[in-house]
C-alpha positions as CSV (number, residue, x, y, z in Angstrom):
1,X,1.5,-5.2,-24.1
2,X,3.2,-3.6,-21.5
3,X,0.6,-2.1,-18.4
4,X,3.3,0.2,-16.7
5,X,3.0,3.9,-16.5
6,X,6.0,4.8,-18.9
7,X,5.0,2.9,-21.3
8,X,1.3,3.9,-21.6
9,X,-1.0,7.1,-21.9
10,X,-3.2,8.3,-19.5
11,X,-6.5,7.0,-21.7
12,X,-4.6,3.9,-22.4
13,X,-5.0,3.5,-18.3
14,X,-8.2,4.7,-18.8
15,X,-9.0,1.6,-20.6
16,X,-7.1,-0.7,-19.2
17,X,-8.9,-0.3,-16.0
18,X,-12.3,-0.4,-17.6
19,X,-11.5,-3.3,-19.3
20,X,-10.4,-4.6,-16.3
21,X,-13.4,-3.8,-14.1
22,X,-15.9,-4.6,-16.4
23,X,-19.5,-3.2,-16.8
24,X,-18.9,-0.4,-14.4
25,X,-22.7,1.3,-15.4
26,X,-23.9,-1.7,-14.2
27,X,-23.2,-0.8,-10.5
28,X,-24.8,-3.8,-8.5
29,X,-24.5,-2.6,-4.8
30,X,-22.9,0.9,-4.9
31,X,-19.5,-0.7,-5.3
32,X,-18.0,0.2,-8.5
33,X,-17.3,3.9,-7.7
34,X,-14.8,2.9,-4.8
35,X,-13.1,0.3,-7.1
36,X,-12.5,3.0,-9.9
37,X,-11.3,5.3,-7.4
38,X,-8.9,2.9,-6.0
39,X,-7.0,2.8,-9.3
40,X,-6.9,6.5,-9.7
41,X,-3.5,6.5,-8.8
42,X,-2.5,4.5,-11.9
43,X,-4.6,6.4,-14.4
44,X,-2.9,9.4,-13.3
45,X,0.7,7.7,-13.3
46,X,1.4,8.1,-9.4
47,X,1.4,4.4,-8.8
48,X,1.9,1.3,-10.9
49,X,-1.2,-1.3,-10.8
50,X,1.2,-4.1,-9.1
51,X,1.8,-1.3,-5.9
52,X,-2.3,-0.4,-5.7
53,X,-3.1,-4.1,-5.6
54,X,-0.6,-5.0,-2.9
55,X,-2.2,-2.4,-0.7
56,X,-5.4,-3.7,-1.5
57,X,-4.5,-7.0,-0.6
58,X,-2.1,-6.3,2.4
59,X,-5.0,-5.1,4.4
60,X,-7.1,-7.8,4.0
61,X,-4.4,-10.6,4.8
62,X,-2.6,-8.8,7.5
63,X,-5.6,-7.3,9.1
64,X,-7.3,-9.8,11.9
65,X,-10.7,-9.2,11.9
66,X,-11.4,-11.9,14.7
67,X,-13.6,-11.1,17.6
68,X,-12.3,-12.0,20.9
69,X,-15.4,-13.1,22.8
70,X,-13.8,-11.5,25.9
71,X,-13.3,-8.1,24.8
72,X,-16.5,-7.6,22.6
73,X,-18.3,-5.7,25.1
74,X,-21.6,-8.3,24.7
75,X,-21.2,-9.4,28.2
């Protein structure tokens, strides 16, 4: 089964990213609404799943989230 836009319908995204997700009524932590929005995009065949995750995962590996102790401001 092919998960591209052209070759699916708008509730066929639908499902695929609730399959995907999971229990999304479930909400642990106030999470799950940020992760559905995130993959708006594909349900409404803007963006292709493969380009949303890339972002998603872009920032957090190209990001640096180091502190330098000399520039925190602590001293």
């Amino acid at each position: 089964m092919s998960f591209l836009i052209k070759d699916t319908t708008r509730e066929q995204r639908e499902q695929i990213v609730a399959d995907s997700i999971g229990n999304i009524e479930g909400a642990c932590d106030g999470c799950m609404p940020g992760i559905i929005e995130m993959y708006q995009d594909y349900i409404d065949g803007k963006r292709e799943l493969r380009e949303i995750n890339m972002a998603f995962n872009r920032g957090y590996t190209s990001a640096d989230h180091r502190i330098d102790r000399d520039d925190c401001g602590m001293q």
